[in-house]
C-alpha atoms as one frame of an Amber mdcrd trajectory, in Angstrom:
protein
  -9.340  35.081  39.775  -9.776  31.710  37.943  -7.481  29.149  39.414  -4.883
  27.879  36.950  -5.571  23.694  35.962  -3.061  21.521  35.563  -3.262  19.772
  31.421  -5.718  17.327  31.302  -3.613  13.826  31.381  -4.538  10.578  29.221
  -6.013   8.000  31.444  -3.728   5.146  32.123  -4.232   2.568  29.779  -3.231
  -1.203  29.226  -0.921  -2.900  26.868  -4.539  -4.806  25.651  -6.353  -1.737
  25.223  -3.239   0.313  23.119  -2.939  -2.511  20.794  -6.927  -3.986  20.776
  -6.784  -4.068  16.565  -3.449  -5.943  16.649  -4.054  -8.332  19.055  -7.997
  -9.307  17.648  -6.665  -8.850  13.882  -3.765 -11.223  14.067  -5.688 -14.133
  16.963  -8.176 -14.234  13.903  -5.769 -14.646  11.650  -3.799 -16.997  13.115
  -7.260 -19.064  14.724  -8.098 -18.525  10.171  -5.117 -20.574   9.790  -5.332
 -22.932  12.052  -8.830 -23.721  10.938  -7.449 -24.277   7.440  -4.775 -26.624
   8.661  -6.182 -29.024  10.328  -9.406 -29.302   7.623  -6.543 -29.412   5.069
  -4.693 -32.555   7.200  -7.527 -34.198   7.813  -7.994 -34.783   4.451 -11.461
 -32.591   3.813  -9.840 -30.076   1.377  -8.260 -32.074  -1.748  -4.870 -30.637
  -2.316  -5.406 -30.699  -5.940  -7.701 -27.704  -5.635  -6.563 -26.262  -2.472
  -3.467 -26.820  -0.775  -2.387 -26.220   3.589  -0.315 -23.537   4.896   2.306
 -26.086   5.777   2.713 -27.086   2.476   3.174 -23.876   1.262   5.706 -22.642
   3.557   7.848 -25.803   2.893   7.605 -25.107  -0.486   8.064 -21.139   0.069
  11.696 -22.538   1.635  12.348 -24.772  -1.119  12.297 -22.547  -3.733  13.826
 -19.730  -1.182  16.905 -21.883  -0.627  17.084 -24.228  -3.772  15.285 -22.681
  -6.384  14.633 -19.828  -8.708  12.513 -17.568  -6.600  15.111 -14.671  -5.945
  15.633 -14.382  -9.356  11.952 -14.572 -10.472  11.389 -11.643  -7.843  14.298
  -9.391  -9.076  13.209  -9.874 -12.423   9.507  -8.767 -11.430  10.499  -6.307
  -8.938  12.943  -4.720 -11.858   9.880  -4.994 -14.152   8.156  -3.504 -11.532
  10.618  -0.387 -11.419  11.120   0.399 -14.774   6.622   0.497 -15.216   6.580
   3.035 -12.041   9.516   5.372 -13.339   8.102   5.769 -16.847   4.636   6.570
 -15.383   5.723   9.011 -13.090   7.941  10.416 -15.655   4.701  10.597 -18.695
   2.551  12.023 -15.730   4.767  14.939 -14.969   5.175  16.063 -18.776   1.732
  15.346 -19.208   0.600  17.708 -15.569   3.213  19.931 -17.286   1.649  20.793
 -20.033  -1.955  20.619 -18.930  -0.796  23.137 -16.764   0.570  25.282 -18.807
  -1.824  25.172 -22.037  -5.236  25.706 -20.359  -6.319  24.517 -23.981  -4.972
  21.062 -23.235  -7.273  20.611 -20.559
């Protein structure tokens, strides 16, 4: 009579090993950004072709707080919207009738 086994259980394993992409993916990024700071303070990089992350994210805040970003987005994202919904809505007449008029097809 074959002996009954218990379900095979998943090995044990570490926070590191669950979450290996995450943790290698974002230390590049951030080691990236790093990299592209301090070349960009020290003057290497001229900031009229290329500027630093820190100079974007204080700007990123400026126009956040004080300036016309929210409304530039809404106006995009709106944009944005109104492309998507008429697409959608020309694809389904169009799969509609391809569908039903083999012709069509």
């Amino acid at each position: 009579m074959p002996s009954e086994s218990a379900p095979l259980e998943r090995p044990h394993r570490s926070f590191y090993q669950r979450y290996e992409r995450l943790i290698v993916g974002g230390a590049a990024a951030l080691v990236a950004i790093a990299v592209w700071q301090a070349i960009w303070s020290s003057g290497r990089i001229s900031p009229l072709f290329f500027t630093g992350p820190s100079s974007i994210i204080k700007r990123f805040g400026e126009e956040w707080t004080h300036g016309r970003l929210k409304s530039d987005m809404a106006y995009s994202g709106a944009n944005f919207a109104i492309g998507v919904g008429l697409a959608i809505a020309v694809g389904v007449v169009l799969g509609v009738i391809i569908g039903w008029y083999r012709r069509v097809a």
